[in-house]
DSSP file (Angstrom, degrees, kcal/mol; ACC not computed):
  #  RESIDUE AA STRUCTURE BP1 BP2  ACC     N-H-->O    O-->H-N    N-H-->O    O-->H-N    TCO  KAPPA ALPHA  PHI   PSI    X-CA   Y-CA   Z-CA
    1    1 A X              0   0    0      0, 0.0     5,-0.1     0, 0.0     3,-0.0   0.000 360.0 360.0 360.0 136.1  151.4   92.0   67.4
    2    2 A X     >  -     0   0    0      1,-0.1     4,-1.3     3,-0.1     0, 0.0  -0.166 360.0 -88.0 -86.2-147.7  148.1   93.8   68.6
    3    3 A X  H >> S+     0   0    0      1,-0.2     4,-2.0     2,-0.2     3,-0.8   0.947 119.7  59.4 -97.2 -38.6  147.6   94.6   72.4
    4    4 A X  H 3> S+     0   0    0      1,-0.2     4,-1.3     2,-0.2    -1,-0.2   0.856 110.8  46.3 -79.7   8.1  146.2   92.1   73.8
    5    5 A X  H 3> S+     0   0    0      2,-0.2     4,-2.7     1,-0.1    -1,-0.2   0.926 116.4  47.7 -69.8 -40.5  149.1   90.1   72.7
    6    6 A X  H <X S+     0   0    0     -4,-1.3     4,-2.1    -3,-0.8    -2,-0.2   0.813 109.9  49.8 -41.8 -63.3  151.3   93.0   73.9
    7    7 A X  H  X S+     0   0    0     -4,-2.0     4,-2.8     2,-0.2     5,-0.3   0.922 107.9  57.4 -74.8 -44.0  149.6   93.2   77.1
    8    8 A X  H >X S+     0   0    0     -4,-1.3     4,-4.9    -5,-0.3     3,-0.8   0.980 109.7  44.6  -8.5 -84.8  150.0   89.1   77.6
    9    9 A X  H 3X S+     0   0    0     -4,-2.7     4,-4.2     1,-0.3     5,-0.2   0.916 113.2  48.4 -50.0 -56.5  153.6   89.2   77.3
   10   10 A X  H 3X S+     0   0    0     -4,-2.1     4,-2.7     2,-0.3    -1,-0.3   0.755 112.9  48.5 -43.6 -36.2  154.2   92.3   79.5
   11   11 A X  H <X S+     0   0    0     -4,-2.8     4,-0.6    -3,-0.8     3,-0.4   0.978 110.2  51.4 -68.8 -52.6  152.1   90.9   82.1
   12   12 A X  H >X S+     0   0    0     -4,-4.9     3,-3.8    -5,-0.3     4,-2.1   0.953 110.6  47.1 -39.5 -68.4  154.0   87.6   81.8
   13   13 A X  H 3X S+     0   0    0     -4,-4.2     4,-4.0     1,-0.3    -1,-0.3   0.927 111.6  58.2 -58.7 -39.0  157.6   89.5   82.1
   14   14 A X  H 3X S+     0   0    0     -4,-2.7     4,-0.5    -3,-0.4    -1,-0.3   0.533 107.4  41.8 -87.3  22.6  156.0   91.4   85.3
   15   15 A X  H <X S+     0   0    0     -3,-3.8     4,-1.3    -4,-0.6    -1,-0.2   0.673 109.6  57.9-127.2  -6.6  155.2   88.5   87.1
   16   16 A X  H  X S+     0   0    0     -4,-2.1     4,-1.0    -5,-0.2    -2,-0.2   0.847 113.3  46.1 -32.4 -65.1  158.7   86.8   86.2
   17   17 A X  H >X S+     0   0    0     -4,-4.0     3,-3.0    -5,-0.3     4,-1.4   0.996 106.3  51.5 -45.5 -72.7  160.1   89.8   87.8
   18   18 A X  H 3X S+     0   0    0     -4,-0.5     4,-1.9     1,-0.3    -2,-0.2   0.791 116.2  46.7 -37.7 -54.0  158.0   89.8   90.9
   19   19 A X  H 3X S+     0   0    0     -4,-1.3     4,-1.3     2,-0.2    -1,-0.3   0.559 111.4  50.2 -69.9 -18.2  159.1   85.9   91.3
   20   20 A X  H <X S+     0   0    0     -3,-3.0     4,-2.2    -4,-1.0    -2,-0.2   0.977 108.9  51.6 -76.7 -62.7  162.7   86.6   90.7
   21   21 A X  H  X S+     0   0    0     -4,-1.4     4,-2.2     2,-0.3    -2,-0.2   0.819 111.8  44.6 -50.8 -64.7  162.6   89.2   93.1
   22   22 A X  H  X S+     0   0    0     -4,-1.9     4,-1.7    -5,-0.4    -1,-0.2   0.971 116.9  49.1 -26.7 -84.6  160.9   86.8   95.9
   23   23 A X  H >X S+     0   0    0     -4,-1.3     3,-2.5     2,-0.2     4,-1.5   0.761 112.7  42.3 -31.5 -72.8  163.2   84.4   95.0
   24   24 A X  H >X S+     0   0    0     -4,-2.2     4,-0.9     1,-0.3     3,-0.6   0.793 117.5  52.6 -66.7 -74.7  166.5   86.8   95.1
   25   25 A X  H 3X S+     0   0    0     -4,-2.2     4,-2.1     1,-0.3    -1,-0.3   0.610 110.6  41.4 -30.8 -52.1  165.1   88.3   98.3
   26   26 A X  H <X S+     0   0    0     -3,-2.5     4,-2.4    -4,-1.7     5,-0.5   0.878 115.7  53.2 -84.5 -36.8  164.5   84.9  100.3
   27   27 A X  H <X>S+     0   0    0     -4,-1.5     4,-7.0    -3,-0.6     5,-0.9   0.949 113.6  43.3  -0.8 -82.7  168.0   83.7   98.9
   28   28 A X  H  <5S+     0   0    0     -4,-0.9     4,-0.2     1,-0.3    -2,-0.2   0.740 116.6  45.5 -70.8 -37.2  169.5   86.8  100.3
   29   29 A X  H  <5S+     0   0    0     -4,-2.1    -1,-0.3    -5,-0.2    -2,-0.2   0.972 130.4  11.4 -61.1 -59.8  167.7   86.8  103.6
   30   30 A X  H  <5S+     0   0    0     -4,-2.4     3,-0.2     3,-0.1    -3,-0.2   0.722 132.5  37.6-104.1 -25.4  168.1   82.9  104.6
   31   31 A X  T  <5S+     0   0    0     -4,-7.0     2,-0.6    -5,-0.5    -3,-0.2   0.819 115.4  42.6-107.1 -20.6  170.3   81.5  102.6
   32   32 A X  S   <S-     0   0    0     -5,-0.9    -1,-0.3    -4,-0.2    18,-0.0  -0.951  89.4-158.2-133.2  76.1  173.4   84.1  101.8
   33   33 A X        -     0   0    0     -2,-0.6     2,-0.3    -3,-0.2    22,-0.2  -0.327  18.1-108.5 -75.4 158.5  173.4   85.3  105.6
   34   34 A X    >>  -     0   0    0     -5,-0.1     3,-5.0    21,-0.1     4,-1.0  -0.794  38.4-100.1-104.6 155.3  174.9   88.6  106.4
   35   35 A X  H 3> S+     0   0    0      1,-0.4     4,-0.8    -2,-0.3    11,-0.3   0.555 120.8  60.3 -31.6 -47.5  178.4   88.3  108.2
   36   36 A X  H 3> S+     0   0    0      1,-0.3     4,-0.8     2,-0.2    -1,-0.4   0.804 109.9  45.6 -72.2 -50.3  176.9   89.0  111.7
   37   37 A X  H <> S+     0   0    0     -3,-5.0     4,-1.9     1,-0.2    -1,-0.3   0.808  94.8  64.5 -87.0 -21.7  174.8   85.9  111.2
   38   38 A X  H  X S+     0   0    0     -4,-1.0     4,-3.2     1,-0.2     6,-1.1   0.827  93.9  73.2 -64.5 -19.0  177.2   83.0  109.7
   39   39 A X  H  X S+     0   0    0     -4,-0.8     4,-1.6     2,-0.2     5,-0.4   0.935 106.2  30.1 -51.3 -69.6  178.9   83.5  113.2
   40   40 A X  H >< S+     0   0    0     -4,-0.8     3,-1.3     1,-0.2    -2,-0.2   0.943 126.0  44.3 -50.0 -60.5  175.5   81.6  115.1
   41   41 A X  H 3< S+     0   0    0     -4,-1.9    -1,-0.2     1,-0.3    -2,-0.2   0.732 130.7  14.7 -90.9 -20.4  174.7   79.3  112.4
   42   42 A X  H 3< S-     0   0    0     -4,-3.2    -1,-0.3     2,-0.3    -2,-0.2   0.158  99.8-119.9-118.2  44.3  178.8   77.6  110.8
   43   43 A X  S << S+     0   0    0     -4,-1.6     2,-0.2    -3,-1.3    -4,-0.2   0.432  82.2  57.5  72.2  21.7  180.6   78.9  114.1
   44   44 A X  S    S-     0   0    0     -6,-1.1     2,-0.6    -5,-0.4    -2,-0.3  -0.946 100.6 -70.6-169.8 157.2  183.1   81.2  112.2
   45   45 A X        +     0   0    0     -2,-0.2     2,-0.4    -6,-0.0    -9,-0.1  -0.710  59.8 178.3 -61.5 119.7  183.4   84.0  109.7
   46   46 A X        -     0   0    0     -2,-0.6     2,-0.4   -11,-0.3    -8,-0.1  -0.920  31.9-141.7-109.3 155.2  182.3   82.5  106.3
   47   47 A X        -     0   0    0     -2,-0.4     2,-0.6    -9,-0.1     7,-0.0  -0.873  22.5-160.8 -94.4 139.6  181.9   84.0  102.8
   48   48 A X        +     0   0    0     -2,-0.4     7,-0.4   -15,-0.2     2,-0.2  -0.946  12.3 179.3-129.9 127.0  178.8   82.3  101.5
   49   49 A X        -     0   0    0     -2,-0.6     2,-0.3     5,-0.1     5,-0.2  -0.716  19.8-162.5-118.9 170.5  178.6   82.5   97.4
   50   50 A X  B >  S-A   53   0A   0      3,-0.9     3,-2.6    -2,-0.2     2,-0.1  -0.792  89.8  -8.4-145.3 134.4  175.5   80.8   95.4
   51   51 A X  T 3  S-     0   0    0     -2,-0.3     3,-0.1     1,-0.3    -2,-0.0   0.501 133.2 -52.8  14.2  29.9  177.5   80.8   91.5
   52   52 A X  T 3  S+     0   0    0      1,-0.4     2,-0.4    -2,-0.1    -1,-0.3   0.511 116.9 121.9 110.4   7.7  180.2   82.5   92.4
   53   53 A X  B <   -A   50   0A   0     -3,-2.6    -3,-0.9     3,-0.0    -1,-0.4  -0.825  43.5-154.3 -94.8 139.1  177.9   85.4   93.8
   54   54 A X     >  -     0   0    0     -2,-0.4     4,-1.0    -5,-0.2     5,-0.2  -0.586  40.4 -82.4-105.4-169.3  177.8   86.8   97.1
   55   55 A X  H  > S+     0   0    0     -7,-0.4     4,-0.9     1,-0.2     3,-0.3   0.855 126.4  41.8 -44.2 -32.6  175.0   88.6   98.9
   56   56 A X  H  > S+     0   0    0      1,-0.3     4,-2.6     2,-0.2     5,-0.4   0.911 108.2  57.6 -88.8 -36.8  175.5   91.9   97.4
   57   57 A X  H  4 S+     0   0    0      1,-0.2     4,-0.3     2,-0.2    -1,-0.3   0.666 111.5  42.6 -56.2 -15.8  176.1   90.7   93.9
   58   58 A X  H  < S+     0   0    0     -4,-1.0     4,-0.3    -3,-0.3    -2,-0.2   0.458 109.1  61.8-116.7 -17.5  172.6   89.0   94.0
   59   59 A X  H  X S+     0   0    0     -4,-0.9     4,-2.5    -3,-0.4    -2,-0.2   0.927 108.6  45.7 -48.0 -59.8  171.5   92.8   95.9
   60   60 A X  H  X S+     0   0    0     -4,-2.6     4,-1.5     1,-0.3     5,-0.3   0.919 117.1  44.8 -73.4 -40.8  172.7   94.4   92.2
   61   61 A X  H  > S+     0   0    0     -5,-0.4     4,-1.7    -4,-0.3    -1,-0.3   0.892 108.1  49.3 -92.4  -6.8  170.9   92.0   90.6
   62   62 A X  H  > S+     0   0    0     -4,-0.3     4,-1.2     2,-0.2    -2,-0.2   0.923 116.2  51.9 -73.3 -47.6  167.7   92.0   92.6
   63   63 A X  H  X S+     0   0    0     -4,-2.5     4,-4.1     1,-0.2     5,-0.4   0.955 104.8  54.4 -53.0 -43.4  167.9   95.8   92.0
   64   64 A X  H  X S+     0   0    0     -4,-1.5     4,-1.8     1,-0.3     5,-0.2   0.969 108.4  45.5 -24.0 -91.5  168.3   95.3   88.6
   65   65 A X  H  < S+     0   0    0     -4,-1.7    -1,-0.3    -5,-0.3     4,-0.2   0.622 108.0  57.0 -51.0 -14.9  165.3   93.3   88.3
   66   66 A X  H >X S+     0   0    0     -4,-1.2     4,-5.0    -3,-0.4     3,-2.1   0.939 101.5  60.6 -77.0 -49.1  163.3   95.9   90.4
   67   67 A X  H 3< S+     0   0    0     -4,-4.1     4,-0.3     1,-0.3    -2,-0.2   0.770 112.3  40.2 -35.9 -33.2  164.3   98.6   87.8
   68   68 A X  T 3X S+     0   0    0     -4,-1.8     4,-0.6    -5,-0.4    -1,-0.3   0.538 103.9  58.8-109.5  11.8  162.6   96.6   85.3
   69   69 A X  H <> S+     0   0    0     -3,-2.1     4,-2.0    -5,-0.2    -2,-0.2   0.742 110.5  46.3 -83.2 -52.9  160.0   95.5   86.7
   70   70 A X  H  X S+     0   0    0     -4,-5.0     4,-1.4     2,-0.2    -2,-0.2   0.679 103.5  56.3 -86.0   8.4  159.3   98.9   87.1
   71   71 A X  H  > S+     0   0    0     -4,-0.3     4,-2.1    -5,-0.3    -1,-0.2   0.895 120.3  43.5 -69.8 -52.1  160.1  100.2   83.3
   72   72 A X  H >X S+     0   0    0     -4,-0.6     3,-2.7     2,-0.2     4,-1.6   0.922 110.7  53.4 -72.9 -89.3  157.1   97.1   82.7
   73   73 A X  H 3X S+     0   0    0     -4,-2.0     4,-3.1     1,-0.3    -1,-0.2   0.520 109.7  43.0  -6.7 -58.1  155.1   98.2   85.3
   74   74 A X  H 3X S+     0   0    0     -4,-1.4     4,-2.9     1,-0.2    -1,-0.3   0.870 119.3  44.5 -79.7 -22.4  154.9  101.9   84.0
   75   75 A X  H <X S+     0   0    0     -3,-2.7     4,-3.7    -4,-2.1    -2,-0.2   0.842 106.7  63.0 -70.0 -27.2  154.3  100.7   80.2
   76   76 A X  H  X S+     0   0    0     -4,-1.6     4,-2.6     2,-0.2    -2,-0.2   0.993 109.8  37.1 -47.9 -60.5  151.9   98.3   81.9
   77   77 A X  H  < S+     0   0    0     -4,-3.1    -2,-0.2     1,-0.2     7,-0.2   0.811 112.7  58.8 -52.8 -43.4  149.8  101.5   83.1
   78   78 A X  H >< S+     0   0    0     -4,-2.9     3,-1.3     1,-0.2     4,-0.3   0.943 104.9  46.6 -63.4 -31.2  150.5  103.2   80.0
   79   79 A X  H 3< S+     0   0    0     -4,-3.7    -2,-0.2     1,-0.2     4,-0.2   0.750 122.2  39.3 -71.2 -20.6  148.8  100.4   77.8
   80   80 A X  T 3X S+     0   0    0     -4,-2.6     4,-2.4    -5,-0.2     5,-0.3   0.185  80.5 109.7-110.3  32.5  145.9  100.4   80.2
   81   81 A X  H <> S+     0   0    0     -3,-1.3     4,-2.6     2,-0.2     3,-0.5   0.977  77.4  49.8 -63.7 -55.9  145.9  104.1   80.6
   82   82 A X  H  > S+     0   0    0     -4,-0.3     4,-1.6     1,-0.3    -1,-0.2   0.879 115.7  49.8 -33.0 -61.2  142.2  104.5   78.4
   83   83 A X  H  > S+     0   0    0      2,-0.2     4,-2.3     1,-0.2    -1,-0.3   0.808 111.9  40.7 -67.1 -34.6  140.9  101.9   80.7
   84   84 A X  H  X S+     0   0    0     -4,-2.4     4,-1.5    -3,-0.5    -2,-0.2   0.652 110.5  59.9 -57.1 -25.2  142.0  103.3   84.0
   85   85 A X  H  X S+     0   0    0     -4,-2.6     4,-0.6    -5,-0.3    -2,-0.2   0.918 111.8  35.3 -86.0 -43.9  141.0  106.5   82.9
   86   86 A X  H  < S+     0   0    0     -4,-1.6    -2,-0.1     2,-0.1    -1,-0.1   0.802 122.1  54.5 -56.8 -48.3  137.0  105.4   82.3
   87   87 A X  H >X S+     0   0    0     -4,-2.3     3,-2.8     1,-0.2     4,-1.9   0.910  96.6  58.0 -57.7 -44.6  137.4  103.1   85.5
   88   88 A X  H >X S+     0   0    0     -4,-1.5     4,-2.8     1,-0.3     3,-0.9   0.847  98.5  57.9 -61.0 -44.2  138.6  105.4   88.0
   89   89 A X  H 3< S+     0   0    0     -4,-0.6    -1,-0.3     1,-0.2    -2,-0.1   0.409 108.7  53.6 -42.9 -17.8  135.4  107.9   87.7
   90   90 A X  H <4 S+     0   0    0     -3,-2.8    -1,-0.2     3,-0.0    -2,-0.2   0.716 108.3  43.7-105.5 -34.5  133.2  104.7   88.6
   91   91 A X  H << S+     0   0    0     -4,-1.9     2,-0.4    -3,-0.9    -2,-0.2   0.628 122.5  35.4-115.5  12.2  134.8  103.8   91.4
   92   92 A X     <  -     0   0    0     -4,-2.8    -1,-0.2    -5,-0.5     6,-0.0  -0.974  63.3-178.6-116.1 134.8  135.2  107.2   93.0
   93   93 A X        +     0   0    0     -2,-0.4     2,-0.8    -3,-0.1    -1,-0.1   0.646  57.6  91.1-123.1 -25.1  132.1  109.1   92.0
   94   94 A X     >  -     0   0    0      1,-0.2     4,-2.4     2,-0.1     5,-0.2  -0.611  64.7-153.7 -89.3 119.1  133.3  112.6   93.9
   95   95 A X  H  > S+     0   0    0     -2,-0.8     4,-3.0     1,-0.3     3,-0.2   0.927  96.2  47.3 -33.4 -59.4  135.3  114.7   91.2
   96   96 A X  H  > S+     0   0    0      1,-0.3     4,-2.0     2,-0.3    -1,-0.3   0.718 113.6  44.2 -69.9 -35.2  137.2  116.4   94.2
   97   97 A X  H  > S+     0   0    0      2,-0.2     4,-2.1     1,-0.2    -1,-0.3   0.846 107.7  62.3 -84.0 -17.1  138.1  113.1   96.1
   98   98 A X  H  X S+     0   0    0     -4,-2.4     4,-2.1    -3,-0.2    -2,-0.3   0.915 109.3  37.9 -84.3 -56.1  139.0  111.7   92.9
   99   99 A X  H  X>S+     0   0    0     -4,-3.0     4,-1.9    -5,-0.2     5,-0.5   0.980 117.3  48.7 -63.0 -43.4  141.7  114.4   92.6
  100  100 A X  H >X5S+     0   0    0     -4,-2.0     4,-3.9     1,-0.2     3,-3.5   0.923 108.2  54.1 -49.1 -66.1  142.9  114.4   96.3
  101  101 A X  H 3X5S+     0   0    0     -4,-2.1     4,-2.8     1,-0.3    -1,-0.2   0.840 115.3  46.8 -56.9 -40.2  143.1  110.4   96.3
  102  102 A X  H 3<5S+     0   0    0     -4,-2.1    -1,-0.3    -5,-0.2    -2,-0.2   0.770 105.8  49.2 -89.4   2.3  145.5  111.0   93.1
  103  103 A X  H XX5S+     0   0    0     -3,-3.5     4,-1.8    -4,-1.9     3,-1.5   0.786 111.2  55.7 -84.9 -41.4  147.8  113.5   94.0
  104  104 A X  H 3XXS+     0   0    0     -4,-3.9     4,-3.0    -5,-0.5     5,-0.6   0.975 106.4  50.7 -58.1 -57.3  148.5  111.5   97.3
  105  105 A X  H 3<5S+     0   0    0     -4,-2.8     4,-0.5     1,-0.3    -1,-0.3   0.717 107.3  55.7 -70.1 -11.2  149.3  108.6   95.4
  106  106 A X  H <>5S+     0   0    0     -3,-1.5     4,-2.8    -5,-0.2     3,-0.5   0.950 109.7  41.9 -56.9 -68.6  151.5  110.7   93.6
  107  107 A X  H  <5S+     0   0    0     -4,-1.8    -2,-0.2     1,-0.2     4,-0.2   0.701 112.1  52.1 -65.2 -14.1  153.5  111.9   96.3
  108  108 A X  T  X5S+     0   0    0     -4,-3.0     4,-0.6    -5,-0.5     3,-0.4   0.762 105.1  54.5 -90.0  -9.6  153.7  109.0   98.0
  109  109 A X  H >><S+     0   0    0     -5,-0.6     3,-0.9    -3,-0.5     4,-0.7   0.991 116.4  41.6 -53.8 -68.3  155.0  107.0   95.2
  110  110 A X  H 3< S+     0   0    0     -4,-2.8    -1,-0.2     1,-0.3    -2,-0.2   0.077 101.7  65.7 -92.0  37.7  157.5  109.5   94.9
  111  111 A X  H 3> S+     0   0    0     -3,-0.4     4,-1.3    -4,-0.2    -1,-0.3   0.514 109.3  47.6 -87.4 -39.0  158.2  109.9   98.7
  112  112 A X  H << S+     0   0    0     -3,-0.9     4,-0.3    -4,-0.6    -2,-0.2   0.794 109.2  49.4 -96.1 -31.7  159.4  106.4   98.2
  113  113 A X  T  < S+     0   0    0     -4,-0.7     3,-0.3     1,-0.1    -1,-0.2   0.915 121.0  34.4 -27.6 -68.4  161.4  106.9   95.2
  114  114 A X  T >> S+     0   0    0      1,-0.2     4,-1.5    -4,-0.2     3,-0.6   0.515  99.9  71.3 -90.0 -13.3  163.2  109.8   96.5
  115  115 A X  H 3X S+     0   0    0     -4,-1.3     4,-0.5     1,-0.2    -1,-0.2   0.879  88.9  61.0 -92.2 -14.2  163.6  109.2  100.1
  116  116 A X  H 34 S+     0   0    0     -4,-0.3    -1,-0.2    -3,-0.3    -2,-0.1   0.606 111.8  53.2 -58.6 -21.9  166.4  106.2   99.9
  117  117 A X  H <4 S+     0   0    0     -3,-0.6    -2,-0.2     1,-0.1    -1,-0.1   0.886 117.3  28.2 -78.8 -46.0  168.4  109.3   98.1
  118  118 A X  H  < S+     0   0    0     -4,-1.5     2,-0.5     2,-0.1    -2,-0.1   0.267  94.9 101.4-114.3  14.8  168.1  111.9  100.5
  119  119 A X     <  -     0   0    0     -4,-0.5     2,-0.8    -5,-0.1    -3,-0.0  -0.723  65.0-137.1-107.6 122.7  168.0  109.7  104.1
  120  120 A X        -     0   0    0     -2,-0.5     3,-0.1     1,-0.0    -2,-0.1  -0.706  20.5-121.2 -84.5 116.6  171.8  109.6  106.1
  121  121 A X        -     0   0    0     -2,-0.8     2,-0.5     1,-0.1    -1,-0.0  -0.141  19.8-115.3 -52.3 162.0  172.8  106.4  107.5
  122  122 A X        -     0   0    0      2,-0.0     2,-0.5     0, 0.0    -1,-0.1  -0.763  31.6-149.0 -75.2 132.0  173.5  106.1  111.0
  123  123 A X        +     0   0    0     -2,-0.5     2,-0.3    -3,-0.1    -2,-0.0  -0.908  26.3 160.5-121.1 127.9  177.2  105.2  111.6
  124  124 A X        -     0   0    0     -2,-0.5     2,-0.1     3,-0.0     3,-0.0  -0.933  37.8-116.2-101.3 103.8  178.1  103.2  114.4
  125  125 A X        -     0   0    0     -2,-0.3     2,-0.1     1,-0.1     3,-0.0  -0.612  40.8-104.5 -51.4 149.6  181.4  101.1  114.9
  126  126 A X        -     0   0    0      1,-0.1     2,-0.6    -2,-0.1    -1,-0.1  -0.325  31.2-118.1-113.1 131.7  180.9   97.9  115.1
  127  127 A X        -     0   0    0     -2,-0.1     2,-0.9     1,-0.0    -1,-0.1  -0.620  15.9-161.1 -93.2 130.8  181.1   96.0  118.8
  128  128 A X    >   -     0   0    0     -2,-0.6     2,-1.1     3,-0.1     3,-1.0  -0.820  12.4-144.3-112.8  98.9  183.6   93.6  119.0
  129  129 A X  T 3  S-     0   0    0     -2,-0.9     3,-0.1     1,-0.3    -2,-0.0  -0.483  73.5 -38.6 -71.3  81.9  182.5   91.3  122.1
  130  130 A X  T 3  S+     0   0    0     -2,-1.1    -1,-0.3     1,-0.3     2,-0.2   0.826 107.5 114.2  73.1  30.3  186.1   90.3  123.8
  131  131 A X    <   -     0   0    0     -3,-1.0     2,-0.4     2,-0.0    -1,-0.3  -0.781  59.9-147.3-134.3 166.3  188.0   89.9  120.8
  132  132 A X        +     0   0    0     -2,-0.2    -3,-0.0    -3,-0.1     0, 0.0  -0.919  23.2 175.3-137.1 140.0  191.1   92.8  120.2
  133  133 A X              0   0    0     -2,-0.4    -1,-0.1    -5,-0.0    -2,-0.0  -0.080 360.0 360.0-135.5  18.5  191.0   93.0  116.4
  134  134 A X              0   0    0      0, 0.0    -1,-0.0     0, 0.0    -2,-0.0   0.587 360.0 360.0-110.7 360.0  193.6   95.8  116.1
């Protein structure tokens, strides 16, 4: 297969992801309510499943899909590496901003990697408004 056939397909699969990911996002937001919320909207605790999944099972698989999205993503950049590399000099013409602007974008890529790893949740107990649950 040459490249641009190559590059085709790969674009194709990252924008499959990106729309699964939407999807599985707006699902998980409106439709697959988190506990807290099923209270206002059926008047009770409910479990709410979509094929036998619940929120967090469609969470692993939205991650899932982010993981490859970004596997595509970085082969995407490798296949256009030649071309980025030609581009980039053209539309920053100062050598020196041309380095700054890509070491930031290094480290803030991987500020964003890494900081879901090394950040402590808050933990709170949970308020239970008139109710004695013990």
């Amino acid at each position: 297969m040459d490249k641009s056939k190559v590059n085709l397909v790969i674009d194709a699969l990252l924008f499959l992801c990106v729309m699964a990911m939407t999807g599985i996002g707006i699902l998980m937001k409106f439709v697959l309510l988190p506990g807290k919320d099923t209270w206002a909207v059926y008047g009770r605790k409910v479990e709410l499943f979509l094929f036998g999944m619940d929120r967090h099972q469609w969470g692993t698989i939205h991650m899932i899909i982010a993981f490859v999205f970004l596997g595509l993503a970085a082969l995407h950049v490798v296949l256009h590496w030649k071309m980025i590399v030609s581009f980039y000099p053209r539309l920053i013409g100062n050598k020196t901003a041309r380095r700054i602007i890509a070491v930031m974008l290094v480290i803030v890529a991987l500020f964003f990697v890494t900081f879901p790893l090394v950040v402590k949740p808050e933990v709170q107990e949970p308020e239970h408004k008139g109710r004695n649950y013990r």
